[in-house]
C-alpha positions in Angstrom: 0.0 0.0 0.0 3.1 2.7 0.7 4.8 1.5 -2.7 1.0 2.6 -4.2 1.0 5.4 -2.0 4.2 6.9 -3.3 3.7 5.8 -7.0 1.2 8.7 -7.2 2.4 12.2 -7.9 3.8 14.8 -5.4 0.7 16.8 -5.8 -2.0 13.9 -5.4 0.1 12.6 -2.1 0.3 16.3 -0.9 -3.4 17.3 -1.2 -3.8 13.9 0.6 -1.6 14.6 3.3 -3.6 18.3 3.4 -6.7 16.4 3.4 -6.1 14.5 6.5 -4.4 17.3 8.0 -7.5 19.0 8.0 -9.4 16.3 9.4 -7.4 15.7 12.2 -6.8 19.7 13.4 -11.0 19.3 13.7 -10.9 16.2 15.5 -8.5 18.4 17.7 -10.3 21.4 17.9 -13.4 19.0 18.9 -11.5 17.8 21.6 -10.3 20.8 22.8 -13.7 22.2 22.9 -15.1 19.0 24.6 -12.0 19.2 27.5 -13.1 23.2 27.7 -16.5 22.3 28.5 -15.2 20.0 31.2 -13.9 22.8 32.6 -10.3 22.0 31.8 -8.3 25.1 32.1 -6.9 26.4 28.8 -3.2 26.6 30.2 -3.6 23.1 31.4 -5.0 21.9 27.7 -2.1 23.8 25.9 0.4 22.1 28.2 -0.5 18.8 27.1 -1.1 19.7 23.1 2.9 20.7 23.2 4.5 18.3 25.6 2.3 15.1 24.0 3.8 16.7 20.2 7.5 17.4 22.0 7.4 13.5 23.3 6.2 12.1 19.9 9.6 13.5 18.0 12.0 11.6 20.3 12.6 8.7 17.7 12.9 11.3 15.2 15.9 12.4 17.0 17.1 9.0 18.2 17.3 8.3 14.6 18.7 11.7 13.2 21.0 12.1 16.3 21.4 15.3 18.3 23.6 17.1 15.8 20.7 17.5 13.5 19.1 19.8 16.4 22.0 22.5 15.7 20.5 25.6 14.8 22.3 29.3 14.8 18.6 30.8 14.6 17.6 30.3 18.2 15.8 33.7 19.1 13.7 33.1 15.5 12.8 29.8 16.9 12.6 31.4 20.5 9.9 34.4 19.0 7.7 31.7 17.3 7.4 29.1 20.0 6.6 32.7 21.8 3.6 32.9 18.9 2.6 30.0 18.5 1.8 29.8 22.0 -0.2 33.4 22.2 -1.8 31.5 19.2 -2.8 28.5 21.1 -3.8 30.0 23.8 -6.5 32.3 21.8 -7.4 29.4 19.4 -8.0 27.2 22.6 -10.2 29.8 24.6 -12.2 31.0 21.0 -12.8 27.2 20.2 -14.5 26.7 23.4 -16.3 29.9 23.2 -18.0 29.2 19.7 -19.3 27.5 17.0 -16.3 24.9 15.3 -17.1 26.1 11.7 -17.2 29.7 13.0 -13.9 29.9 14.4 -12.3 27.4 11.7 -13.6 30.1 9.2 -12.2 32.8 11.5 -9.0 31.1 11.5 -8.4 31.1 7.3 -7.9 35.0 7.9 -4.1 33.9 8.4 -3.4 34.9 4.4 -5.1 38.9 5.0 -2.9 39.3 7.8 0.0 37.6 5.6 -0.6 40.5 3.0 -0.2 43.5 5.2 2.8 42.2 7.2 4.5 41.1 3.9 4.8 44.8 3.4 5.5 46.3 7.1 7.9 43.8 7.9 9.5 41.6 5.0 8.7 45.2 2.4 7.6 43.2 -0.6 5.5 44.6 -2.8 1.8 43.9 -3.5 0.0 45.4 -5.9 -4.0 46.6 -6.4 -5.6 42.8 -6.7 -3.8 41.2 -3.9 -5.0 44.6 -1.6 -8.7 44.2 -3.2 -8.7 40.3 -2.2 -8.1 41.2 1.4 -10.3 44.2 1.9 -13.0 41.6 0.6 -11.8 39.0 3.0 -12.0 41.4 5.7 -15.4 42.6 4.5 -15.8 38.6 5.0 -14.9 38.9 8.7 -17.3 41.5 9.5 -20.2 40.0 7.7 -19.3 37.5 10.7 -18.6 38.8 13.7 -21.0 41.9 12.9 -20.2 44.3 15.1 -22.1 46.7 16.9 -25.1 44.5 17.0 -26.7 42.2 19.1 -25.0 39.1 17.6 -21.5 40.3 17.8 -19.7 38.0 19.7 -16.1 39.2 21.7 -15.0 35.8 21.7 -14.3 35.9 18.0 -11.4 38.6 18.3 -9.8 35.7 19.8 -9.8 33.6 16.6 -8.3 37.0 15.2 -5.6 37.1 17.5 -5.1 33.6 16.7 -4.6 34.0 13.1 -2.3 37.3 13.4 -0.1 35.1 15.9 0.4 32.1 12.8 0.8 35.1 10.0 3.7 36.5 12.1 4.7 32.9 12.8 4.8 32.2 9.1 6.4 35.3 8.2 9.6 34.7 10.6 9.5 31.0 8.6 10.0 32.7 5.5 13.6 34.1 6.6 14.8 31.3 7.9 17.1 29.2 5.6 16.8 26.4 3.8 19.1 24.2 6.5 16.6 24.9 9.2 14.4 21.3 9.1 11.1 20.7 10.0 12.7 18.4 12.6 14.7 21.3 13.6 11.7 23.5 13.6 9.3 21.1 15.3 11.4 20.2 17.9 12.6 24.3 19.5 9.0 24.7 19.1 8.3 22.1 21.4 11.0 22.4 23.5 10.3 26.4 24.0 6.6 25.9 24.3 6.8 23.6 27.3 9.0 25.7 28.7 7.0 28.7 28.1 3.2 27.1 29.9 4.1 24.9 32.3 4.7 27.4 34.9 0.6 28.5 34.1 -0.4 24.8 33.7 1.0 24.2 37.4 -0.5 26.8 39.0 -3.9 26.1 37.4 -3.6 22.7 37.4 -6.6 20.4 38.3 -5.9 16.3 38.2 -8.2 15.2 35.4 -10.2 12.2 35.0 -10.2 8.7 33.4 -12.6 10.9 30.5 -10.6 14.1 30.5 -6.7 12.2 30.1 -8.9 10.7 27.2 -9.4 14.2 25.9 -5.8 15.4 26.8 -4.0 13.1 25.2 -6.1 13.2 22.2 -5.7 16.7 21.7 -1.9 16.0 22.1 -1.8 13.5 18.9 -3.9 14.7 16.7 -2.3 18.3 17.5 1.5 17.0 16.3 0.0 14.3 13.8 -1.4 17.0 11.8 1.2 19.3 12.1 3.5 16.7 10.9 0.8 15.8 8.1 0.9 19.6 6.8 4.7 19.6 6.5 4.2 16.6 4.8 1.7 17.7 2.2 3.8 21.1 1.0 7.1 19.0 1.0 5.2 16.5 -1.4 3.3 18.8 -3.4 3.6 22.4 -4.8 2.1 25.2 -2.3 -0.7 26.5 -5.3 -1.8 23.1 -5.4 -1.8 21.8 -1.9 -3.0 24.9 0.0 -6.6 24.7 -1.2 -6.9 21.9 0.0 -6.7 23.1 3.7 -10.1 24.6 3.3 -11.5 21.1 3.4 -11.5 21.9 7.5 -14.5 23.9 7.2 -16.3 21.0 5.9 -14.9 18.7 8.7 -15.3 21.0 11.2 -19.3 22.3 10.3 -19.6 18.6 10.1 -18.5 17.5 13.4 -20.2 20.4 15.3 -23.6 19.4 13.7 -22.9 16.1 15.1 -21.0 16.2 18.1 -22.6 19.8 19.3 -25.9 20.2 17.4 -24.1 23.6 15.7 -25.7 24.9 12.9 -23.7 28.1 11.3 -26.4 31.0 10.3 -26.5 32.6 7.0 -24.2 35.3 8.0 -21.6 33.1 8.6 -21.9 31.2 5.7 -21.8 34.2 3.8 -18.7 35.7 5.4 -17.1 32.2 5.5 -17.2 32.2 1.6 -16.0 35.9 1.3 -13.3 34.8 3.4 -11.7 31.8 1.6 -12.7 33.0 -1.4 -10.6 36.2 -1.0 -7.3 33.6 0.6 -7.8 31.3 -2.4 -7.2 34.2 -4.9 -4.5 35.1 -3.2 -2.6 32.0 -2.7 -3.2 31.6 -6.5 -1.7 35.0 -7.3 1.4 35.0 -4.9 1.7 31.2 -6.6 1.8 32.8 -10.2 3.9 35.6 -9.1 6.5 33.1 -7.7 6.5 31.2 -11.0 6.7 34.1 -12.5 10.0 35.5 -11.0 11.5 31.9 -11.3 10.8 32.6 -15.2 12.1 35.6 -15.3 15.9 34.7 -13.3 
């Protein structure tokens, strides 16, 4: 079945490894929201979605050794284990605090934020259509969270704050060299962000369960399977091709709330939901053309 497996193209394996990526980052975010609802605290669930991922790499590096760990980037590695914990913390408390398909929509906003720190902080440029796909998006966003009315929720700036905290993430990736591995990556990320909450996850600590060490350690492996499935997928397949496929969460993610939470997204979200990837499909189209583009032209 793995010969099969890897007798297809890179871009058929890598929108299957996007696939179940996005299958099994809904699966967490279920679990998350179910340990949330069992009053779990969100330091405490964080604690075990980084140290479960951390333990999982060790026969990575039993098999690579310890001198494929070296790394002279270890303040960029530092700031985004720094963001990628402000990010789980907001994803964690926004999942809890609303609908899955909601927040997952919520959460494709990563690309918008992309655009405008490309320029303040990397100072590419971007020109008219790129700038028109992201006001749309953001129009997208406020057809959702409508503010200043009665069905404005505060709990969605959360999944905001969330997707700002993966844009910056991503946009400290982009300047790191080639030589920097995912294994490299994973692993100061790990190390760093169980450093980082387990002073918070002691001091809120509450001894779960038989139920919520279910949920825990769920939320653990599905967290660093996916991860692993999404570094997968883009090293398979090229980026234009792959990164649609991410959207497929919103399908998994309306699907288990119907089913595990009886959620059922109103037209306004649907609405803004479509503005939303709509807007992040064009662009990760364009910026894909624009790359091939360049490659062309050098």
């Amino acid at each position: 079945m793995k010969k099969g497996f890897m007798l297809l193209s890179g871009n058929i394996r890598g929108c299957i490894w996007m696939a179940l990526c996005g299958l099994g980052f809904s699966v967490m975010a279920a679990f998350v929201k179910l340990a949330g609802q069992a009053g779990i605290n969100t330091f405490e669930i964080t604690f075990f979605r980084v140290l479960v991922g951390f333990l999982m790499l060790a026969p990575f590096v039993a098999n690579s050794g310890f001198e494929s760990l070296r790394s002279q980037y270890i303040k960029a590695h530092a700031l985004r284990a720094v963001l990628g914990f402000v990010a789980m913390i907001c994803a964690y408390i926004g999942i809890a605090k609303l609908e899955l398909a909601t927040y997952t929509a919520l959460s494709f906003t990563k690309p918008l934020f992309a655009v405008i720190l490309a320029v303040v902080i990397l100072k590419e440029e971007v020109r008219w259509r790129r700038w028109a796909a992201t006001i749309v998006g953001f129009i997208g966003v406020l057809v959702m969270m409508q503010p200043g009315s009665s069905a404005f929720n505060p709990w969605a700036l959360l999944a905001m704050g969330d997707a700002l905290s993966i844009a910056l993430l991503i946009t400290i990736l982009k300047r790191l060299p080639a030589s920097e591995t995912p294994l490299i990556m994973l692993f100061y990320y790990g190390l760093i962000g169980t450093l980082l909450v387990t002073p918070a996850a002691i001091y809120y600590w509450q001894w779960p369960n038989a139920t919520e060490w279910f949920y825990l350690v769920a939320i653990g492996v599905t967290g660093a399977l996916s991860q692993y499935w999404w570094i997968l997928a883009f090293k398979a397949g090229e980026a234009s091709v792959v990164a649609p496929f991410d959207y497929l969460r919103l399908l998994f993610a309306g699907l288990i709330g119907f089913v595990a939470f009886s959620e059922v997204p109103d037209h306004w979200t649907l609405i803004g939901a479509t503005l939303i990837v709509g807007s992040t499909i064009y662009i990760a189209q364009r910026e894909a053309r624009l790359g091939r583009a360049a490659k062309a032209a050098d």
